[in-house]
C-alpha positions as CSV (number, residue, x, y, z in Angstrom):
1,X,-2.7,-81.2,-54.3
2,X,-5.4,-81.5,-51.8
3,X,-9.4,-80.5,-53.4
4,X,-10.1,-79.7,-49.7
5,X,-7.9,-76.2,-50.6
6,X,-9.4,-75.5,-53.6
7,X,-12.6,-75.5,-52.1
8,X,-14.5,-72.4,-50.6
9,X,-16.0,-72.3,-47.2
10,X,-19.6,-71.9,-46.9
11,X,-20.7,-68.6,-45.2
12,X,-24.3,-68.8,-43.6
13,X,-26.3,-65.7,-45.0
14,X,-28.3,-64.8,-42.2
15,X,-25.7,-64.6,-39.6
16,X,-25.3,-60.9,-40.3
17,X,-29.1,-60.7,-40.2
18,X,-28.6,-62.5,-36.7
19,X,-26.1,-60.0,-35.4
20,X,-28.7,-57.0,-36.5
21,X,-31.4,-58.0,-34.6
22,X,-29.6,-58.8,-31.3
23,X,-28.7,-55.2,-31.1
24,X,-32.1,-53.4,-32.9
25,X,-34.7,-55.9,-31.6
26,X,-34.2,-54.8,-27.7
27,X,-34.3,-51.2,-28.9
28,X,-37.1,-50.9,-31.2
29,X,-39.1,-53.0,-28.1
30,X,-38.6,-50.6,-25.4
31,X,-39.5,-48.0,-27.5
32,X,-42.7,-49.2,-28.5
33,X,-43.2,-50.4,-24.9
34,X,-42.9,-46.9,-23.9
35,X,-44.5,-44.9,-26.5
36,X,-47.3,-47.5,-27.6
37,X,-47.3,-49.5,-24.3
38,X,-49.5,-49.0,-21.2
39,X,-47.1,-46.8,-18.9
40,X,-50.1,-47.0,-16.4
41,X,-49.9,-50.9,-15.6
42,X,-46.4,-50.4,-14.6
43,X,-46.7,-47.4,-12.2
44,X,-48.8,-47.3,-9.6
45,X,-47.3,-43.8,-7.9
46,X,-46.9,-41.1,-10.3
47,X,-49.2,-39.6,-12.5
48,X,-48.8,-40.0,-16.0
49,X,-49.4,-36.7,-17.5
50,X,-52.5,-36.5,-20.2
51,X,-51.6,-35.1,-22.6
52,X,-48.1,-34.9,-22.3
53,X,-46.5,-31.4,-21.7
54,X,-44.2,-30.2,-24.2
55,X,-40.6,-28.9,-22.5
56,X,-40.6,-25.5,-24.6
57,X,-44.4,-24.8,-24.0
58,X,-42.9,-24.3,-19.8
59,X,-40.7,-21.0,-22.0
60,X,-37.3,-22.0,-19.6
61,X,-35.1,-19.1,-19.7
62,X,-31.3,-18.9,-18.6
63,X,-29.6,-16.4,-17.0
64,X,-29.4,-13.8,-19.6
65,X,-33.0,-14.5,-19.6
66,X,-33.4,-16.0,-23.1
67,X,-35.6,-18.5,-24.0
68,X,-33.7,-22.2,-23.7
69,X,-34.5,-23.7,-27.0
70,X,-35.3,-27.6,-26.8
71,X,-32.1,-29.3,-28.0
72,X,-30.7,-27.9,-24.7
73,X,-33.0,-28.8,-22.9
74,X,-33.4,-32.6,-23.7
75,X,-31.3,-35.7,-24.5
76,X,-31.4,-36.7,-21.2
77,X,-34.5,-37.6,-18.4
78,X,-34.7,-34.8,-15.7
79,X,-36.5,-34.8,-13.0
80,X,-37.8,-30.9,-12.7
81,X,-38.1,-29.2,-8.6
82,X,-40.0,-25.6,-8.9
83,X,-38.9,-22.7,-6.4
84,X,-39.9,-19.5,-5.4
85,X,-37.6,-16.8,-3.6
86,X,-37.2,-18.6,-0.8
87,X,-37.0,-22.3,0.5
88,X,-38.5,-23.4,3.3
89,X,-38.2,-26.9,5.2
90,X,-40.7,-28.8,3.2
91,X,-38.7,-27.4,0.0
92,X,-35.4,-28.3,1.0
93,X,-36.8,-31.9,2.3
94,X,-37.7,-32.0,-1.9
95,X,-35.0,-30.7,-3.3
96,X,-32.7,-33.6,-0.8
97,X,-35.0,-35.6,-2.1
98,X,-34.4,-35.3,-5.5
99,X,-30.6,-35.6,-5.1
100,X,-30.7,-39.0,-2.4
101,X,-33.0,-40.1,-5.3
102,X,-30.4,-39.5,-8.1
103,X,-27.3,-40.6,-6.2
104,X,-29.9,-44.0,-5.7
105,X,-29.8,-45.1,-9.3
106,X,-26.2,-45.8,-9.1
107,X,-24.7,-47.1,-12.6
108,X,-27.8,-44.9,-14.5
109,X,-27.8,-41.9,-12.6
110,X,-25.4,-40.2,-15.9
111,X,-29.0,-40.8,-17.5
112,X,-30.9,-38.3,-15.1
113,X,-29.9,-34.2,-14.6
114,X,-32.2,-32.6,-11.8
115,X,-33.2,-29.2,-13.0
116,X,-34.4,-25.9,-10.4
117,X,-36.7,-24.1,-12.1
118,X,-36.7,-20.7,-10.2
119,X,-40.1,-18.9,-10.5
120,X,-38.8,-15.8,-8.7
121,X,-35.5,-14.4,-8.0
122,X,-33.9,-16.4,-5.5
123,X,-33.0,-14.8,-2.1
124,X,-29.6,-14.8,-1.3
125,X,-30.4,-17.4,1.3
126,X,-31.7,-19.6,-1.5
127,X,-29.1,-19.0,-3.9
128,X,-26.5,-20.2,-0.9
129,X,-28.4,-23.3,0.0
130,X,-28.4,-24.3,-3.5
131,X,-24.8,-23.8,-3.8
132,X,-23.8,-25.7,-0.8
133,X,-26.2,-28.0,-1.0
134,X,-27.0,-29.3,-4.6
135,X,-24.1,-27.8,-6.7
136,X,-25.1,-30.2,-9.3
137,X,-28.6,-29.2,-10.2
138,X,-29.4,-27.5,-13.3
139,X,-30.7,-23.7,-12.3
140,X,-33.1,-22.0,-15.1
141,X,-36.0,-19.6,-14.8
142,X,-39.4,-19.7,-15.8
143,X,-42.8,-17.9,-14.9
144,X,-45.4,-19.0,-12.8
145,X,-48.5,-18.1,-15.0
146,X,-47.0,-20.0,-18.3
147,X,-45.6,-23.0,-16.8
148,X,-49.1,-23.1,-15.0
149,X,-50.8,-23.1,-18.1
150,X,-48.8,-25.3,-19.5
151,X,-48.8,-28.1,-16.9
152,X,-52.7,-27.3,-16.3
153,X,-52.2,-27.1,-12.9
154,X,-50.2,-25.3,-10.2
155,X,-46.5,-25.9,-9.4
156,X,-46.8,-25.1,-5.7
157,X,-46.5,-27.7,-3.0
158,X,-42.9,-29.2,-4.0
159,X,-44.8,-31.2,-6.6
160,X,-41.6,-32.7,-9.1
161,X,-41.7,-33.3,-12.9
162,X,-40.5,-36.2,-15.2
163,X,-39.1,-35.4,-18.0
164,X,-38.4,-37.5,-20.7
165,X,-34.8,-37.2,-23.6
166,X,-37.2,-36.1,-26.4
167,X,-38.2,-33.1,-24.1
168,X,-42.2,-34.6,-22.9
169,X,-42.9,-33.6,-19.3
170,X,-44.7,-37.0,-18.8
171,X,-44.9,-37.4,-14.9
172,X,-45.4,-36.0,-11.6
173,X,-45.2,-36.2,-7.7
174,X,-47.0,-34.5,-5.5
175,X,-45.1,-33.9,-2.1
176,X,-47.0,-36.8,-0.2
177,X,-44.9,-39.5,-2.4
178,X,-42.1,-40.7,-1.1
179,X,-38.8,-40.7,-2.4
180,X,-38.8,-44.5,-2.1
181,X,-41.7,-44.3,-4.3
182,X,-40.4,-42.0,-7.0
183,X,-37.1,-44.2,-7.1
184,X,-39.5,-46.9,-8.0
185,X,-41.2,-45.3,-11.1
186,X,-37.7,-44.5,-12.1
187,X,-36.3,-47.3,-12.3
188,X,-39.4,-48.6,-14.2
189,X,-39.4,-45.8,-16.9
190,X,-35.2,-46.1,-17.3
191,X,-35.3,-49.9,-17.6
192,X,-38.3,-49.5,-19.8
193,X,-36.4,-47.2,-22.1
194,X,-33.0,-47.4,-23.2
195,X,-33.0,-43.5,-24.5
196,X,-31.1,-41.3,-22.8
């Protein structure tokens, strides 16, 4: 009888440990790139918001008019466009903005939802355009004054919002970017992060 068959075959002990950190190590880096990194010296068009805005301090309501509570909310980036009643040619250049920007991400745009935030009633004219035009945006309501005071600022001028899956409004736009521009940051931010 051959010893060779009797005898046992060596396993190596850290190749499991190997295996582990091929998969964690990216992860736990682009998170603490993006939460403990400097977001600033890779985007040179948006402004980073500070501090970072909280999704359920903007009070988003749905149709019924209740309160969206946050695990609806997040789990995935969104890039946020605020309307009033109506929509005028600088709005609608925004909102096709926004979609030409999401259909340019190509194999991550599952990653990004674009959400309407509706500060009035839309007209019926609105509520048309939207449906024709951008069937795939996420409509919810909000009010001017609270999402004002959240954001610090005003939400006129087609500015548009990042936000991130863990529900942080953590960018914005103001209507003299481009949408080449935007498509940059992104990139940047979903290549950066691998939530979402």
């Amino acid at each position: 009888m051959n010893d060779t068959n009797n005898e046992t075959v060596k396993k190596n002990p850290y190749t499991l440990w190997f295996v582990i950190l091929a998969f964690v190590a990216p992860a736990v880096l682009a998170y603490m790139l993006y939460f403990f990194g400097d977001i600033k010296s890779f985007s040179n068009h948006g402004e980073i918001l500070n501090p970072i805005v909280d999704i359920e301090s903007l009070q988003l309501k749905d149709e019924k008019n209740k309160i969206i509570p946050r695990k609806v909310l997040s789990y995935k980036w969104r890039m946020i466009s605020f309307v009033g009643e109506d929509c005028d040619e600088a709005c609608n250049g925004r909102l096709y903005d926004s979609r030409q920007i999401h259909k340019s991400l190509g194999k991550d745009q599952h990653r990004l939802l674009r959400m309407i935030v509706h500060l009035q009633p839309p007209s019926g004219e609105l509520q048309e355009l939207i449906k024709r035009e951008y069937p795939n945006a996420i409509n919810v309501n909000g009010e001017s004054d609270a999402i004002a005071t959240a954001l610090g600022s005003s939400v006129e001028g087609n500015v548009i919002y990042i936000m991130d899956p863990i529900g942080n409004v953590m960018m914005r736009f103001t209507q003299e970017q481009t949408k080449k521009e935007i498509l940059t940051d992104l990139k940047k931010l979903l290549k950066v992060s691998q939530i979402g």
